[in-house]
N, CA, C and O of each residue as an XYZ file, in Angstrom:
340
protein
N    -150.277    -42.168    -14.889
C    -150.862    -42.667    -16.120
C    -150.134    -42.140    -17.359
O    -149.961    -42.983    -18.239
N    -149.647    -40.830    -17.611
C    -148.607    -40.004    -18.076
C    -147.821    -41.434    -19.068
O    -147.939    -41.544    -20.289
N    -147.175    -42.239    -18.324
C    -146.047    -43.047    -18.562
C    -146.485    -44.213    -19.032
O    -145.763    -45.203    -19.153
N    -147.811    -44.162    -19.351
C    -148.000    -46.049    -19.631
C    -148.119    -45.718    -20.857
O    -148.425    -44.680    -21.443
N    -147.659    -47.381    -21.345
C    -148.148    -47.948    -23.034
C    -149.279    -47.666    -23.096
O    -150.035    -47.404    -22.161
N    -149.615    -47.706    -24.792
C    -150.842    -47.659    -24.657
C    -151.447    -49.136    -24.571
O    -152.661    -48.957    -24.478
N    -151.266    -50.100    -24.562
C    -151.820    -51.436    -24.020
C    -152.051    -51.618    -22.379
O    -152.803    -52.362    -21.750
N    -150.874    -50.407    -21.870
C    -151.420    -50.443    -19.949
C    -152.687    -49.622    -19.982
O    -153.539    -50.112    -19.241
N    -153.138    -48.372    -20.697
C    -154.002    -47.683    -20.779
C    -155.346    -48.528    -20.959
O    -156.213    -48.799    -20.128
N    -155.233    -48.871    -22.368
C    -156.409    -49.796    -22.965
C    -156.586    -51.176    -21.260
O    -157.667    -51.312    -20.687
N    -155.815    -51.644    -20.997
C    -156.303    -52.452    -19.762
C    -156.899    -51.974    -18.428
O    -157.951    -52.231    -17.843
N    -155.532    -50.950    -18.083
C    -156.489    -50.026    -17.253
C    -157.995    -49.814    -17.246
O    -158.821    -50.166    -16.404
N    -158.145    -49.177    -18.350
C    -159.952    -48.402    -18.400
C    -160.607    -50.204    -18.849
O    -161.801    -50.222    -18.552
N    -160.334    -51.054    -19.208
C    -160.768    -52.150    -19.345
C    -161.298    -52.254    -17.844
O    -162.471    -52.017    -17.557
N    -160.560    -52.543    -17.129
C    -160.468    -53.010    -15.777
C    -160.914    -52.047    -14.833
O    -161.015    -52.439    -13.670
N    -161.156    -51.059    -15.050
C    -162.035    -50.141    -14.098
C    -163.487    -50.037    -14.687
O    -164.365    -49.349    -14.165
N    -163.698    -50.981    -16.119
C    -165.212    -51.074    -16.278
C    -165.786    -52.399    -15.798
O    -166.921    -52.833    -15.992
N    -164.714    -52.992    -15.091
C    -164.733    -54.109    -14.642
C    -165.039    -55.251    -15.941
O    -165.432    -56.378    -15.638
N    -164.801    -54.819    -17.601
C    -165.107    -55.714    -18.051
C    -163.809    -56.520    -18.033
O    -162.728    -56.197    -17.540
N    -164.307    -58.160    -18.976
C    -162.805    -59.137    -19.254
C    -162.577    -58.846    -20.711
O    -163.302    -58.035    -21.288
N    -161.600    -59.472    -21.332
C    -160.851    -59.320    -22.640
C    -162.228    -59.708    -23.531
O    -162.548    -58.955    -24.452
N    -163.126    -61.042    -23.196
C    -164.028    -61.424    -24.136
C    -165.291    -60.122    -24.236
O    -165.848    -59.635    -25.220
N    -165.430    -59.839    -22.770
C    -166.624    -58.957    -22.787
C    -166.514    -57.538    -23.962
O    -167.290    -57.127    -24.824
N    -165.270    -57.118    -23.526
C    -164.286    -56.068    -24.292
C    -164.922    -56.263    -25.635
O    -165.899    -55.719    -26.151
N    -163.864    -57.453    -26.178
C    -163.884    -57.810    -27.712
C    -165.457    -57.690    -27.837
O    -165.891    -56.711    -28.444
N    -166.172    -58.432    -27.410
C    -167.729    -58.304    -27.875
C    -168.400    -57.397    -28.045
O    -169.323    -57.609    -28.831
N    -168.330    -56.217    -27.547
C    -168.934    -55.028    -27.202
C    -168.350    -54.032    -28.322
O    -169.190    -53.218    -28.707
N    -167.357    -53.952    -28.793
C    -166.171    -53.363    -29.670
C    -166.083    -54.336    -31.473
O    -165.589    -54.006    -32.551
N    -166.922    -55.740    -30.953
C    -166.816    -56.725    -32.288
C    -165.620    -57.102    -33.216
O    -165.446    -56.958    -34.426
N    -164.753    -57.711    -32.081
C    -163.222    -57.762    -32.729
C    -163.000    -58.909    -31.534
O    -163.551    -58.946    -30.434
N    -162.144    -59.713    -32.024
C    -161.856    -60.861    -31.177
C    -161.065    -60.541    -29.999
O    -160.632    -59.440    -29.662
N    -160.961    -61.500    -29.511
C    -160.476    -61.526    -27.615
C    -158.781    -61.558    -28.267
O    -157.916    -60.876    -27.717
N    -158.504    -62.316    -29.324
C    -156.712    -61.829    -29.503
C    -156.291    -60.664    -29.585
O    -155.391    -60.165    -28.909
N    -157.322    -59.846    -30.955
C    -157.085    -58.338    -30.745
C    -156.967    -57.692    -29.856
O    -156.231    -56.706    -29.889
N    -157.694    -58.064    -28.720
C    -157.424    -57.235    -27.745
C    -156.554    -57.496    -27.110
O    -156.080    -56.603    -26.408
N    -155.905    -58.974    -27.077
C    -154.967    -58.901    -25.831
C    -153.743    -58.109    -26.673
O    -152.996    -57.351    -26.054
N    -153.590    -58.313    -28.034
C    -152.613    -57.550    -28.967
C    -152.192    -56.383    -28.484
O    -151.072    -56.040    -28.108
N    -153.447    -55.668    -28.544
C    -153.380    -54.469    -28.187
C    -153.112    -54.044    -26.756
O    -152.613    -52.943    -26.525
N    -153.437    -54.904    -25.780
C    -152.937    -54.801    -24.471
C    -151.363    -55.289    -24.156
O    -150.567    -54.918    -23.292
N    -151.279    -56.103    -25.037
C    -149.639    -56.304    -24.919
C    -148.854    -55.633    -25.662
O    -147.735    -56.109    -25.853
N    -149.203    -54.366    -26.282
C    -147.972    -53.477    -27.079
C    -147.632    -54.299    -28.672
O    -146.626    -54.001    -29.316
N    -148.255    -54.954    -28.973
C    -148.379    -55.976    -29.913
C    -148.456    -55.808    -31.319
O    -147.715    -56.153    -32.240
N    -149.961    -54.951    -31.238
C    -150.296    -54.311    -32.213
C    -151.102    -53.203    -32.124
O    -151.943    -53.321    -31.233
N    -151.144    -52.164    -32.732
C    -151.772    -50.407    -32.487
C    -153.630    -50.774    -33.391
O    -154.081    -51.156    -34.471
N    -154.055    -50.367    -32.154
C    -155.545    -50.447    -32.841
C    -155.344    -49.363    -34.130
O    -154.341    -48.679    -34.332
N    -156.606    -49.401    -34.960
C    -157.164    -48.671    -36.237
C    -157.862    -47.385    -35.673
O    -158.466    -47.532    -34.610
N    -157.857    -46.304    -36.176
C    -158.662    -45.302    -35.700
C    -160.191    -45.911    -35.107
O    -160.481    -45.816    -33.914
N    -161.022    -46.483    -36.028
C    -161.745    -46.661    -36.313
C    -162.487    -47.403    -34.770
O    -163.531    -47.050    -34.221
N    -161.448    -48.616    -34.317
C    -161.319    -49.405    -33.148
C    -160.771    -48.264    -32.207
O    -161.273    -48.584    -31.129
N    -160.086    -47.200    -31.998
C    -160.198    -46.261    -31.112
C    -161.365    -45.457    -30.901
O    -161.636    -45.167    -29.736
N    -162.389    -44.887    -32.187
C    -163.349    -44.305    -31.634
C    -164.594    -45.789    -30.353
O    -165.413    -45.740    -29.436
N    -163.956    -46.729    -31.134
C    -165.153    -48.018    -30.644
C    -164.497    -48.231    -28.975
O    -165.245    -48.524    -28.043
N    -163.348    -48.077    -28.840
C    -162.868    -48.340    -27.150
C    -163.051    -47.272    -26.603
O    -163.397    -47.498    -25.443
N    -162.983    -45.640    -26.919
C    -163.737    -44.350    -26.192
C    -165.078    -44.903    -25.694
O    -165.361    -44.696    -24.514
N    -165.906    -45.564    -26.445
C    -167.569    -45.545    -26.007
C    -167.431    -46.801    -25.196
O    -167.847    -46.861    -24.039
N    -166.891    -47.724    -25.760
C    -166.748    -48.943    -24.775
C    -166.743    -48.468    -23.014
O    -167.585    -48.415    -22.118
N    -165.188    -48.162    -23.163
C    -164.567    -48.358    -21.944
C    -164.712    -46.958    -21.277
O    -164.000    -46.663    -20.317
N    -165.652    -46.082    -21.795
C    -166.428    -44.974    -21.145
C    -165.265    -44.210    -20.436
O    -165.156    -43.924    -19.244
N    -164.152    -43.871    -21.821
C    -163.624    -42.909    -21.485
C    -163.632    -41.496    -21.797
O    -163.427    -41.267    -22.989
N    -163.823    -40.423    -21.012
C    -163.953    -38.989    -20.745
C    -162.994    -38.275    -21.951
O    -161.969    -38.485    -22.599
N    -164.283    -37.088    -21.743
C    -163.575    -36.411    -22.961
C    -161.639    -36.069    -22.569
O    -160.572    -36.128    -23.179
N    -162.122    -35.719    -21.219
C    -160.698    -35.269    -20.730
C    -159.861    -36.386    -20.790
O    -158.888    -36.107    -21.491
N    -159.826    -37.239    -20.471
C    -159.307    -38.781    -20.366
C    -158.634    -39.122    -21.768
O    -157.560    -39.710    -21.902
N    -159.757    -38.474    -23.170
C    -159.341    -39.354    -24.256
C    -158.201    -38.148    -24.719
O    -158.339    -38.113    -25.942
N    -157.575    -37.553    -24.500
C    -156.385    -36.982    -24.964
C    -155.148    -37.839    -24.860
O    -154.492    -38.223    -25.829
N    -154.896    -38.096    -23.621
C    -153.933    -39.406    -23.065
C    -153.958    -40.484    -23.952
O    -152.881    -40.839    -24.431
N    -155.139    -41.164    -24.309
C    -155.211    -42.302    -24.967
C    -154.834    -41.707    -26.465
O    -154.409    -42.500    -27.305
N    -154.960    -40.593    -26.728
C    -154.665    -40.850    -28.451
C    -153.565    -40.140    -28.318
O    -153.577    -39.146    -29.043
N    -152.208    -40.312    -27.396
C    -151.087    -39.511    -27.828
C    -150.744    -40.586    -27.535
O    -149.613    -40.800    -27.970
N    -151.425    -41.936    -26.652
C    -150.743    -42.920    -26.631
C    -150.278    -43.958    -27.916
O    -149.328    -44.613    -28.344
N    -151.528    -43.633    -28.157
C    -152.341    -44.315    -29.663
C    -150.821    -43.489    -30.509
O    -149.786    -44.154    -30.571
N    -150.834    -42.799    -30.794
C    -149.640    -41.949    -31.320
C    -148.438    -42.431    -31.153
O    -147.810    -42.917    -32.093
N    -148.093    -42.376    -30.262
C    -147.053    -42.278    -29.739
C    -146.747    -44.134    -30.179
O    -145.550    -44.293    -30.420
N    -147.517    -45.372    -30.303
C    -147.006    -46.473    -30.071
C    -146.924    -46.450    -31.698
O    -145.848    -46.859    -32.134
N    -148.105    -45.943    -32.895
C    -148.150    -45.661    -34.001
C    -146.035    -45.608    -33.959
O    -145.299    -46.592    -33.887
N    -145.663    -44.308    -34.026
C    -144.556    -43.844    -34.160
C    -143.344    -45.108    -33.719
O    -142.436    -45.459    -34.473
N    -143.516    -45.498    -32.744
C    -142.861    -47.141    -32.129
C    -142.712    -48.150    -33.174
O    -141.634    -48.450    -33.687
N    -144.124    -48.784    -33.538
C    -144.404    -49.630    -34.601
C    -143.462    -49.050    -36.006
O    -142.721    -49.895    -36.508
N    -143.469    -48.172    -36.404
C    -142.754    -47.533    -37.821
C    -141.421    -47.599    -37.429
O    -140.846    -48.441    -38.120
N    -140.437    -46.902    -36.352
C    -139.399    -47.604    -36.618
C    -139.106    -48.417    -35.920
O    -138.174    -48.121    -35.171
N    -139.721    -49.878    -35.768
C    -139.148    -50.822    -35.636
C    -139.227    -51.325    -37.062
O    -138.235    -51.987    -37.365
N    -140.026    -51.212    -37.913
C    -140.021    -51.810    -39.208
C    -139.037    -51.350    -39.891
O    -138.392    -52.169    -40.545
N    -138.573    -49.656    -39.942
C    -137.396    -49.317    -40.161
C    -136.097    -49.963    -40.121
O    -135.268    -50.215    -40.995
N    -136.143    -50.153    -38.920
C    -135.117    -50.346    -38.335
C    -134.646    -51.876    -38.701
O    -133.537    -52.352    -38.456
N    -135.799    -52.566    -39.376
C    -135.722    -54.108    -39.962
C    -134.931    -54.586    -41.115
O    -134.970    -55.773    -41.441
């Protein structure tokens, strides 16, 4: 798990709550594109939409370290590619 995007992460724990992209979006109150966005490396959720996918997708305190270095880490991605534009 170490090695995934954070869009493999965000699907992962999607998919072990057995919810779908719509159920997701509904529960979180953000559309079914956002999410696939965010599952495809697309676009970096908002803090705000990270505390809302911790409670969603009933991830562990231990668990949510991974997700916000991912969260980080794609943050840092997104900036220089715009750089780099």
């Amino acid at each position: 798990m170490r090695d995934c995007t954070l869009g493999q992460l965000i699907r992962f724990y999607r998919e072990r709550e057995q919810l779908t992209i719509k159920e997701l979006a509904d529960i979180i109150r953000v559309s079914e594109l956002k999410v696939l966005h965010w599952e495809n490396d697309e676009t970096v959720p908002k803090p705000i939409m990270v505390a809302r996918l911790l409670g969603a997708l009933r991830i562990s305190d231990a668990e949510a370290p991974l997700l916000f270095t991912a969260v980080e880490q794609a943050s840092r991605d997104k900036q220089e590619q715009k750089e780099a534009a």
